[in-house]
LOLOGU-705707 format. One record per residue (C-alpha): y, z, x. Coordinates in steps of 0.05 Angstrom, whole numbers, plus 5000, padded with zeros to 4 digits. Each point is the difference from the previous one (the first is absolute). Example, Ala and Ser with C-alpha at 12.3 -4.5 7.8 and 13.67 -1.06 7.14 Angstrom:
// LOLOGU-705707
{y: 4910&z: 5156&x: 5246} $
{y: 5069&z: 4987&x: 5027} $
// end
This chain:
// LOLOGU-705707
{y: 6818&z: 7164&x: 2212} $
{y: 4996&z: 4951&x: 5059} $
{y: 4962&z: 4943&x: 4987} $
{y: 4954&z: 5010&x: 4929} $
{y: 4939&z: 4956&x: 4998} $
{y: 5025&z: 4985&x: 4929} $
{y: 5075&z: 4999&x: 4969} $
{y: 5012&z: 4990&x: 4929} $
{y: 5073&z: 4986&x: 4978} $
{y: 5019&z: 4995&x: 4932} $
{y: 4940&z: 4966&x: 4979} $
{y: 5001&z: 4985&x: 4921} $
{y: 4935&z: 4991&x: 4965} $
{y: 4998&z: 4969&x: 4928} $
{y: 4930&z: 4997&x: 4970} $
{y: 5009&z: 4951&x: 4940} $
{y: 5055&z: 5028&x: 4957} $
{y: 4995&z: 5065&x: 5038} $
{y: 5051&z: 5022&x: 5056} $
{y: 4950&z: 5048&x: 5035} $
{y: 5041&z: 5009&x: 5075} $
{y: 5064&z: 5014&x: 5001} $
{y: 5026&z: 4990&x: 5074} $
{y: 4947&z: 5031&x: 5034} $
{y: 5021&z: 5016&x: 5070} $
{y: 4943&z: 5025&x: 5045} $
{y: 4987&z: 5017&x: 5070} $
{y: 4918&z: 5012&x: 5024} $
{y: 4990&z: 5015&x: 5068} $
{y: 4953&z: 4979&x: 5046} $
{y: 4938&z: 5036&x: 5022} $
{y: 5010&z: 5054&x: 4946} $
{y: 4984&z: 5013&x: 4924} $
{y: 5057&z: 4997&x: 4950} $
{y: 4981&z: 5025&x: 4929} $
{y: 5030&z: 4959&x: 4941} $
{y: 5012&z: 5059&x: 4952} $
{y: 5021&z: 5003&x: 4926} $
{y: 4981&z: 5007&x: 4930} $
{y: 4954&z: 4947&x: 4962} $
{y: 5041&z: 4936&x: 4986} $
{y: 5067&z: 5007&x: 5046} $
{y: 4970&z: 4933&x: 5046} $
{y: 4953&z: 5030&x: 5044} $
{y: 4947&z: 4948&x: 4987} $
{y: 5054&z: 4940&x: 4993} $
{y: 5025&z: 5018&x: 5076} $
{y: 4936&z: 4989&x: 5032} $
{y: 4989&z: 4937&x: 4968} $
{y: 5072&z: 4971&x: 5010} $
{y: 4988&z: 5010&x: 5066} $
{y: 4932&z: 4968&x: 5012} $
{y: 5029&z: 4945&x: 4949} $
{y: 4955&z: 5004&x: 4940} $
{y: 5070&z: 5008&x: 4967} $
{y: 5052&z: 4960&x: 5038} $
{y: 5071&z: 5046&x: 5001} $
{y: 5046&z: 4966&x: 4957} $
{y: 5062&z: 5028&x: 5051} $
{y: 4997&z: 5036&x: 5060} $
{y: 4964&z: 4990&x: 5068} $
{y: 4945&z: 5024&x: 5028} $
{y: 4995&z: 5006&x: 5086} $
{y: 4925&z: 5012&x: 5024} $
{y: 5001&z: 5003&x: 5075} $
{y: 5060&z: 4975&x: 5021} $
{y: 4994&z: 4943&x: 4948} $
{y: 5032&z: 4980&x: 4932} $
{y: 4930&z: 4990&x: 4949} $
{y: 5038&z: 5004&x: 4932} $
{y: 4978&z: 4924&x: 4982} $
{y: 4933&z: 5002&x: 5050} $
{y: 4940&z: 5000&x: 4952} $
{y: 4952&z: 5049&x: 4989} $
{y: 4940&z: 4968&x: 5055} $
{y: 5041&z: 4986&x: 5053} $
{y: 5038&z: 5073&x: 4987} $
{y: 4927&z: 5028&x: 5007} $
{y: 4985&z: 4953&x: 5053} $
{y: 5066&z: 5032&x: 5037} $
{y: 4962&z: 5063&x: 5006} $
{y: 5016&z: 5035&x: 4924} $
{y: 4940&z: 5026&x: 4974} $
{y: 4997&z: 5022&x: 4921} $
{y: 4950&z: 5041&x: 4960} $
{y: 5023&z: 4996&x: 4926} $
{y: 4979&z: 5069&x: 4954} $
{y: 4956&z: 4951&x: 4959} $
{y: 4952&z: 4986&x: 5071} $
{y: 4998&z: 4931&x: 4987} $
{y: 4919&z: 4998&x: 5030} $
{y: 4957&z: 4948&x: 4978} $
{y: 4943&z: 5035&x: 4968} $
{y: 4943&z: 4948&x: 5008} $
{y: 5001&z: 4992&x: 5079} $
{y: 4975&z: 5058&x: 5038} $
{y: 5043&z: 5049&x: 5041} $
{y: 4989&z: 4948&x: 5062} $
{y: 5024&z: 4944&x: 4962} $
{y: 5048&z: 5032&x: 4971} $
{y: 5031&z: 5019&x: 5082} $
{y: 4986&z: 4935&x: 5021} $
{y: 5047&z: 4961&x: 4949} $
{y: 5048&z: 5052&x: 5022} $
{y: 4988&z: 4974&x: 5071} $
{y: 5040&z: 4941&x: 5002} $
{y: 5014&z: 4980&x: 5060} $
{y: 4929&z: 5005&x: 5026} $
{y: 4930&z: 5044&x: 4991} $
{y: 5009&z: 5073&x: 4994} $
{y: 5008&z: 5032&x: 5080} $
{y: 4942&z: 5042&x: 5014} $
{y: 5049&z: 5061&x: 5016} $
{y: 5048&z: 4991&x: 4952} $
{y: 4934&z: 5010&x: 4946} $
{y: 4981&z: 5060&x: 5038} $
{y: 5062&z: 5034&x: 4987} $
{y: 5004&z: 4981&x: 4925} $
{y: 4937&z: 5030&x: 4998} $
{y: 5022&z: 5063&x: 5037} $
{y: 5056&z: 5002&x: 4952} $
{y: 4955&z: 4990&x: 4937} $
{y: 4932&z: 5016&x: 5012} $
{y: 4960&z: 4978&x: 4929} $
{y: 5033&z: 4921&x: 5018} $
{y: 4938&z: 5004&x: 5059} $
{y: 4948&z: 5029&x: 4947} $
{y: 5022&z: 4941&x: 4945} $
{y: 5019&z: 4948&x: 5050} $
{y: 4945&z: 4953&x: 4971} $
{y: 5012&z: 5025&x: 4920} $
{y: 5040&z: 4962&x: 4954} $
{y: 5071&z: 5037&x: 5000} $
{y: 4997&z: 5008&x: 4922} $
{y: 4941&z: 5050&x: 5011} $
{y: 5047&z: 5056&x: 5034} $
{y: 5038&z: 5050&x: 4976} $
{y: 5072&z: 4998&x: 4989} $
{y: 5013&z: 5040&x: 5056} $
{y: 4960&z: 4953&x: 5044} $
{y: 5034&z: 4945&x: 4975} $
{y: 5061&z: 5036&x: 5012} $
{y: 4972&z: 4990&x: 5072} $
{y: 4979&z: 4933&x: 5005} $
{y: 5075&z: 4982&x: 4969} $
{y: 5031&z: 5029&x: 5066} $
{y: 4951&z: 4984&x: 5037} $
{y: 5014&z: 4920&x: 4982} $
{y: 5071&z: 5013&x: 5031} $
{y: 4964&z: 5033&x: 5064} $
{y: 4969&z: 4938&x: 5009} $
{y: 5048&z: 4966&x: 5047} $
{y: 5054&z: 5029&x: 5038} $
{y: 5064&z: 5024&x: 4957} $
{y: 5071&z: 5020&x: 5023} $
{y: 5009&z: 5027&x: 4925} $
{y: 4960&z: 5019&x: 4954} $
{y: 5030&z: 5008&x: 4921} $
{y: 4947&z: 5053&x: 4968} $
{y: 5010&z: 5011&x: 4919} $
{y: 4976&z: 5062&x: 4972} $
{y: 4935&z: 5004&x: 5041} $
{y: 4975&z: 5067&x: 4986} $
{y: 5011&z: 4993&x: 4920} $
{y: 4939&z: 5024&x: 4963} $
{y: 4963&z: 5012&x: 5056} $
{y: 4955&z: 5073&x: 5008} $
{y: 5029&z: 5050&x: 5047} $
{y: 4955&z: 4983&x: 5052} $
{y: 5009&z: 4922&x: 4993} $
{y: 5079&z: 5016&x: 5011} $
{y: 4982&z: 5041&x: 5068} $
{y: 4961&z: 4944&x: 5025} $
{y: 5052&z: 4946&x: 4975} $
{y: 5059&z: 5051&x: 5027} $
{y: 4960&z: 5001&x: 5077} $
{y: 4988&z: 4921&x: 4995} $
{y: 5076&z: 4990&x: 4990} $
{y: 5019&z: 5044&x: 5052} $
{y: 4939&z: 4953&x: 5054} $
{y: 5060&z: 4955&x: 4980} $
{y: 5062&z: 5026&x: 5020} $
{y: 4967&z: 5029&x: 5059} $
{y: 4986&z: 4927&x: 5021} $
{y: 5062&z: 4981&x: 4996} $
{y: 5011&z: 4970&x: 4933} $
{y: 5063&z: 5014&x: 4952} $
{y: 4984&z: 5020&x: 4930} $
{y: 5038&z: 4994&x: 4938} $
{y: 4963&z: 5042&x: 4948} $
{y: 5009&z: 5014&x: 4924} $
{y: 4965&z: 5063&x: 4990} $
{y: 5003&z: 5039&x: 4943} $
{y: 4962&z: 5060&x: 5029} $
{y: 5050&z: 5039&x: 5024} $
{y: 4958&z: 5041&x: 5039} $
{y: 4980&z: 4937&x: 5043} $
{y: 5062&z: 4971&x: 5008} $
{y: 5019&z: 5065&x: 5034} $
{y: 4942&z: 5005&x: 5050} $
{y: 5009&z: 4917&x: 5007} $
{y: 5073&z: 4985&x: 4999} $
{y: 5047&z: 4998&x: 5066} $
{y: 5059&z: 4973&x: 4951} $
{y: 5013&z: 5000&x: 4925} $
{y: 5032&z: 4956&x: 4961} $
{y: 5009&z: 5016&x: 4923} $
{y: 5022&z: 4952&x: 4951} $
{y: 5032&z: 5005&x: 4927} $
{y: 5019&z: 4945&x: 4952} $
{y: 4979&z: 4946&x: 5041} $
{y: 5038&z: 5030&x: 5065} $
{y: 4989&z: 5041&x: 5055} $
{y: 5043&z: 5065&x: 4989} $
{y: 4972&z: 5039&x: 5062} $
{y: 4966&z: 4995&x: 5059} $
{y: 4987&z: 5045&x: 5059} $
{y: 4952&z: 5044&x: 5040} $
{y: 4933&z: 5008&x: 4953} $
{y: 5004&z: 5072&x: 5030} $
{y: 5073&z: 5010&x: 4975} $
{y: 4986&z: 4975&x: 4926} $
{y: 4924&z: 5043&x: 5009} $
{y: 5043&z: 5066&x: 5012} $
{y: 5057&z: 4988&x: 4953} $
{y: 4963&z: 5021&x: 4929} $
{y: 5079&z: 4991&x: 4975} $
{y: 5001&z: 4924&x: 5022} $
{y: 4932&z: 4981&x: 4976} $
{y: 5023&z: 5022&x: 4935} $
{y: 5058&z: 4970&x: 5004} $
{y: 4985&z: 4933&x: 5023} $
{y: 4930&z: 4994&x: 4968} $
{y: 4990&z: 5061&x: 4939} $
{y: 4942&z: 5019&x: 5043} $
{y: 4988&z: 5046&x: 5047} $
{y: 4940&z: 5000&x: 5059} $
{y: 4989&z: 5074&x: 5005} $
{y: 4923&z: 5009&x: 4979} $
{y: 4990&z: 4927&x: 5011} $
{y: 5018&z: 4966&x: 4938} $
// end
């Protein structure tokens, strides 16, 4: 892969007493989506946030765009261009959808443009704009949580889990929003455990196991191998599960 947007080599992760990452070594490249596969527990969660530094890598280093972030903290990481949206959304439930954007704004007010295309992207955010975001659904909240990392522009974007326990139809529209993304350029790394959309997302795959990455490929070569799937993950994605 010639020149990844983000390189991971043997990163280590300890989370109190916990080893979590073993020597994660990980290449995402640019302008496409990689899925982070794997079953519940391996590190999925604990990658994304070594690398936007909630949870600084104990060994390793970490190379976003040419440069070496492993001790950079987590604002000036997002500051850099690294956008995050955490499974837990992370919204603050008293300010109103607006408010909610324009704290995510921080380098200036919200560009008249850039809000017209997170509101192509997620249509109810324009109906609630004005409501306090702890009246929506979780699906729209789902929404507003991406849409906080659409707020300025992002060379990556780190995406946990963002279709979990969201209605068929909420996942469509969540599924087309993420793809507004990549076609605007943006590189994705994606934990997804619905395998179905990490097929119709995911450019590249990588799959992790006991804190390490054991795999990674073409999303369509691990899609049309029900043999690896199994192998690698005990699951397989024919019917969508």
């Amino acid at each position: 892969m010639s020149d990844p947007i983000l390189r991971l080599q043997g990163v280590h992760t300890d989370i109190a007493q916990y080893h979590i990452l073993h020597g994660v070594d990980l290449e995402v490249p640019r302008a496409a989506v990689t899925m982070l596969l794997g079953r519940n527990g391996v590190g999925k969660t604990t990658t994304l946030r070594t690398i936007i530094g909630h949870w600084p890598a104990r060994a390793g280093t970490i190379i976003y765009d040419g440069a070496d972030i492993t001790g950079v903290k987590t604002p000036d990481r997002a500051r850099a261009g690294i956008g995050y949206v955490p499974e837990d959304m992370g919204i603050f439930s008293d300010l109103t959808v607006e408010e909610n954007m324009t704290l995510a704004a921080v380098s200036g007010p919200l560009e008249p443009t850039r809000r017209d295309r997170i509101f192509a992207a997620f249509p109810p955010l324009r109906t609630f704009w004005t409501s306090p975001a702890g009246t929506l659904s979780g699906g729209q909240k789902q929404m507003l949580t991406i849409a906080r990392a659409m707020a300025e522009e992002r060379k990556l974007y780190l995406i946990d889990e963002p279709t979990k326990g969201l209605a068929p139809a909420i996942v469509s529209t969540m599924a087309a929003a993420l793809r507004e993304l990549k076609t605007m350029g943006a590189s994705i790394l994606l934990v997804e455990q619905n395998f179905a959309v990490a097929k119709a997302l995911g450019d590249h795959a990588a799959v992790m196991d006991d804190g390490r990455i054991v795999w990674t490929g073409e999303m369509a070569e691990l899609a049309a191998d029900a043999a690896l799937q199994d192998r690698l993950m005990g699951l397989s994605m024919e019917g969508g599960r």
